[in-house]
C-alpha positions in Angstrom: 24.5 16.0 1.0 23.7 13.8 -1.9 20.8 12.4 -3.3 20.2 9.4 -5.2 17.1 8.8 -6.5 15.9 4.9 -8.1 18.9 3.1 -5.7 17.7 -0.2 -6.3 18.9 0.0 -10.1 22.6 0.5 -8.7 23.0 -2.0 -5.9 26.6 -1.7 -6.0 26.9 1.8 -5.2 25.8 0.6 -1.3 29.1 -0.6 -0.9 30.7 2.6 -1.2 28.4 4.7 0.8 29.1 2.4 3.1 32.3 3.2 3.2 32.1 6.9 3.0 29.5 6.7 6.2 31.9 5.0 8.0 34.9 7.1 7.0 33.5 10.6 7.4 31.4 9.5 10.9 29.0 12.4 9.6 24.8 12.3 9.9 22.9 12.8 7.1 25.5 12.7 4.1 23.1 10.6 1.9 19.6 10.6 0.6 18.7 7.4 -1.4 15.2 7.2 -3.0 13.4 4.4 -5.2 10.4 2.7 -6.2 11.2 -0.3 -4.2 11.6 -1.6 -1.4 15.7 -2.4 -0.9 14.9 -4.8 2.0 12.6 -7.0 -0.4 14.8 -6.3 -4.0 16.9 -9.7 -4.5 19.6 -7.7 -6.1 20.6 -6.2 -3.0 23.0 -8.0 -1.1 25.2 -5.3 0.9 23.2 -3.4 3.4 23.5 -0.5 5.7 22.2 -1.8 8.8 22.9 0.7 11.7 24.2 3.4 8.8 20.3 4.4 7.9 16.9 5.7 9.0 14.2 4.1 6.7 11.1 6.4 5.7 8.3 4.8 3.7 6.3 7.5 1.8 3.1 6.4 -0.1 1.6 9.1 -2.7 -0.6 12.3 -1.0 -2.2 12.6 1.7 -5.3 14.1 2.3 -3.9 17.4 4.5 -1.4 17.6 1.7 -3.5 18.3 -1.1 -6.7 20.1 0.7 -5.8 23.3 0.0 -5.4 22.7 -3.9 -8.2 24.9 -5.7 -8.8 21.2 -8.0 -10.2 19.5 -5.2 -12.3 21.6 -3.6 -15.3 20.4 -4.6 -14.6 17.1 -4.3 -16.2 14.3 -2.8 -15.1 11.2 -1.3 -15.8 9.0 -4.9 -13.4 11.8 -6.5 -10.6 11.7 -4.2 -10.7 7.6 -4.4 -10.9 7.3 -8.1 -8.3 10.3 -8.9 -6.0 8.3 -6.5 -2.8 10.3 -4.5 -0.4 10.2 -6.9 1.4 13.8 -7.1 1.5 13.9 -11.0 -2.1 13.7 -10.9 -2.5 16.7 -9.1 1.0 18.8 -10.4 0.8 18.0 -14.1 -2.9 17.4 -14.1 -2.8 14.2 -16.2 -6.4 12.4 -16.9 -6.6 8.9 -14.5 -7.4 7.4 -18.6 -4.0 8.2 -19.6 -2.0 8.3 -15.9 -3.1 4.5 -14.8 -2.5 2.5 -17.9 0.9 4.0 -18.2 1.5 3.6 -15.0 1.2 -0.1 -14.9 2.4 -0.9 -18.3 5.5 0.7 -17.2 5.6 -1.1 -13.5 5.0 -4.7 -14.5 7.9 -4.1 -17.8 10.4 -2.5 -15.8 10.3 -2.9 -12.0 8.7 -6.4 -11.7 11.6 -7.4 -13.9 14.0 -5.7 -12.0 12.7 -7.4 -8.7 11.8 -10.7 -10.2 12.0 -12.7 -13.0 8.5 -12.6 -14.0 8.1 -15.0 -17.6 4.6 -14.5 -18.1 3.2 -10.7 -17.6 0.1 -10.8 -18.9 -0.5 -13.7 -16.2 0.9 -11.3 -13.5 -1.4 -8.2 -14.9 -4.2 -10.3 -14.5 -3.3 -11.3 -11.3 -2.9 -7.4 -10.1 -6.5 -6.9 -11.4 -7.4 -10.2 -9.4 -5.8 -8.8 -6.0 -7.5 -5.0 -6.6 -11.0 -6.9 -6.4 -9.9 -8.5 -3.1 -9.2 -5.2 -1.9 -10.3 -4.6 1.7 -10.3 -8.5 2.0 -8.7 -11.5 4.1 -5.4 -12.7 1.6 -5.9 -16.6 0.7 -3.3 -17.9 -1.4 -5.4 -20.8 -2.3 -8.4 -19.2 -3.6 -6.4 -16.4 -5.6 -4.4 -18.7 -7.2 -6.9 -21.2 -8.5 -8.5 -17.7 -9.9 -5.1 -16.9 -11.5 -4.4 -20.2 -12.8 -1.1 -20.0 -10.4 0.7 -22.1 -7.9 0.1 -21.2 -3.9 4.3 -20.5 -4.0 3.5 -18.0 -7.1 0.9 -16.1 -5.5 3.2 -15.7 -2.2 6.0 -14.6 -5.0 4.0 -12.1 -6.6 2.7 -10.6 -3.3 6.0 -10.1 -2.6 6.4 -7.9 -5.8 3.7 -6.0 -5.3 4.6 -4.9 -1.9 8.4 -4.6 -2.9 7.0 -2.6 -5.3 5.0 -0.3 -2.9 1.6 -1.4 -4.9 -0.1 -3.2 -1.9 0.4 -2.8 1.8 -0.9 -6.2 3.9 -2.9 -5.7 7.0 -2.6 -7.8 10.3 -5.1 -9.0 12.6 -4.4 -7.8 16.6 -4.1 -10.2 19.1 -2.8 -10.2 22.7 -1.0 -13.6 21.7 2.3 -11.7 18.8 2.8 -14.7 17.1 -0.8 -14.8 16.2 -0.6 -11.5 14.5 2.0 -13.7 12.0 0.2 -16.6 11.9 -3.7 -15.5 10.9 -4.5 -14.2 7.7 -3.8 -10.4 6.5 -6.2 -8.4 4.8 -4.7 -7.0 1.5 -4.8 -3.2 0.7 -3.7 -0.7 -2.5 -1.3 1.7 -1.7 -3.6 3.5 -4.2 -6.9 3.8 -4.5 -6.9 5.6 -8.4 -5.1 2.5 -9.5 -7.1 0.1 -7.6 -10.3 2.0 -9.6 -8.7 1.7 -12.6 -7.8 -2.2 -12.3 -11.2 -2.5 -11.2 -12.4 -1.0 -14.7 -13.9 2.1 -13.0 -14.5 4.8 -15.7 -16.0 7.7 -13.3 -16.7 9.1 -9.9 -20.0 9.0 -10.5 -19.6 5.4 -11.6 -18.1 4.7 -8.3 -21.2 6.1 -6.6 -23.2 3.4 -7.2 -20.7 0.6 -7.7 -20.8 -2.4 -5.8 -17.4 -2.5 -4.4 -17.8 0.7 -2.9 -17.1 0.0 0.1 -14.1 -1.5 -0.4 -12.1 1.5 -2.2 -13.6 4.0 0.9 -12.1 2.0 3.8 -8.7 1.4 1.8 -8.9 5.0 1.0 -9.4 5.7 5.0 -6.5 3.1 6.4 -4.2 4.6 4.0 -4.7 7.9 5.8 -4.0 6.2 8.4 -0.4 5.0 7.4 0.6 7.9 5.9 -0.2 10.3 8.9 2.3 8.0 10.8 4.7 6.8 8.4 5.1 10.5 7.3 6.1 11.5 10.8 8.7 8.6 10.6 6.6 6.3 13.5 6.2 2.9 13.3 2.5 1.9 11.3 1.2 0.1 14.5 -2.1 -0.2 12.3 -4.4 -3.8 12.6 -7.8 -5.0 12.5 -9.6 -7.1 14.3 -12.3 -10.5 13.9 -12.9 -12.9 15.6 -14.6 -16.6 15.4 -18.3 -15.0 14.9 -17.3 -12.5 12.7 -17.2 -9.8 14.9 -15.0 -7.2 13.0 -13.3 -3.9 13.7 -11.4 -2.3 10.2 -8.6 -0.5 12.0 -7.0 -0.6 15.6 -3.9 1.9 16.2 -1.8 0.6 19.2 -0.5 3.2 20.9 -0.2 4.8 24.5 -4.1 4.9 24.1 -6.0 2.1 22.0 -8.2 3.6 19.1 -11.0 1.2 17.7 -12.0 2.5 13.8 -14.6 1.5 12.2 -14.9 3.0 8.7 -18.3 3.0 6.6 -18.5 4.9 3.1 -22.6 5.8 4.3 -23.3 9.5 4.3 -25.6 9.6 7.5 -24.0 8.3 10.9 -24.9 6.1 13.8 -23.2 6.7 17.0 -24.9 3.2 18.6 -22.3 0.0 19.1 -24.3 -3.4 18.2 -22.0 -5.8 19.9 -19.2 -5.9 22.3 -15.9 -8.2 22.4 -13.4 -9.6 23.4 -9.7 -9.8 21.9 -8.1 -13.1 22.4 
């Protein structure tokens, strides 16, 4: 077995594996890892369709790190502005120094790598844009008048960011599929330490009071979510659900049974339902 880590920045190789995979007839002779998504990248044009199995990992989970002697006195404000990322907790790197890095590094090499981005301060101010429409409904329109951006930019840089593996989009659930494409997605970080830090959270404690709060808790909750089934290799079958009046449920996992989530960062619980509805 081999493994090749950062694929995307050696398209060409695909070509051969092919060819080996197809030679040898034998499972699991390859193991090819990157920081993007192959199925988005432009430069790669030969593909392995019905050669692979395709496994999305985001940064830690929640079980995955619980036992770690750091984070045992941590709250929920602590886990969300620390973020998931498994340097963090390893090398024990400060969020001040970690995030910064992080994205200088992201929009210099790997935007260019998946796009040709001219103008990267624009596109770092649009990431800081999209982190404070976390947890919201995705209109082009509105964040690109905020950007200073075409509608046909902001779709391009979307695409980035999820190539990327910096936001994950969120459907709405309807009986009707092709309304599940149609309607608009709400958009999500795949991290919630970076989604502090582009937000220009300092602290925990800062996030304790901040206004957004809300916001970072449920992301911080759906990505659980995700990763409990991407990790296993299933299918994310994760959506939410609003209808005409605003009605609103934050997560829905389709499944052999339905589950409704509703996610609220308050520290005291309600167990009543206000309203009952119907999905269309």
């Amino acid at each position: 077995m081999l493994i090749l880590d950062e694929i995307q920045h050696v398209p060409h190789l695909l070509s051969y594996i092919q060819g080996i995979a197809d030679e040898r007839n034998c499972p699991v002779q390859f193991i090819l890892t990157g920081s993007q998504s192959l199925l988005l990248s432009e430069k790669i044009s030969q593909t392995l369709v019905g050669r692979t199995a395709i496994l999305k990992l985001f940064p830690f989970s929640l079980p995955e790190i619980a036992n770690l002697d750091q984070v045992k006195n941590f709250s929920f404000e602590d886990y969300i502005f620390k973020g998931f990322f498994p340097r963090m907790y390893d090398q024990l790197i400060p969020t001040e120094e970690f995030y910064p890095f992080y994205l200088e590094t992201y929009v210099q090499r790997d935007v260019r790598a998946i796009q040709n981005v001219r103008d990267l301060n624009a596109f770092t101010n649009f990431v800081r844009l999209c982190a404070g429409r976390a947890g919201q409904l995705l209109h082009y329109s509105s964040l690109g008048k905020d950007a200073g951006v075409s509608v046909n930019t902001v779709k391009g840089w979307i695409s980035i960011l999820e190539a990327g593996f910096v936001i994950f989009l969120l459907y709405p659930y309807y009986k009707n599929y092709q309304k599940r494409v149609i309607k608009s997605p709400k958009l999500f970080f795949t991290d919630t330490g970076l989604a502090s830090f582009l937000l220009g959270i300092k602290s925990a404690e800062q996030l304790k009071t901040h206004y957004l709060k809300g916001s970072p808790f449920e992301n911080m909750m759906l990505l659980e979510l995700l990763k409990q089934r991407l990790n296993h290799g299933r299918s994310p079958d994760l959506w939410f659900f609003r209808d005409s009046n605003h009605n609103e449920v934050d997560g829905i996992l389709e499944g052999d049974h339905m589950q409704w989530i509703e996610i609220k960062s308050a520290r005291t619980f309600s167990p009543r339902i206000s309203c009952i509805f119907q999905i269309s």
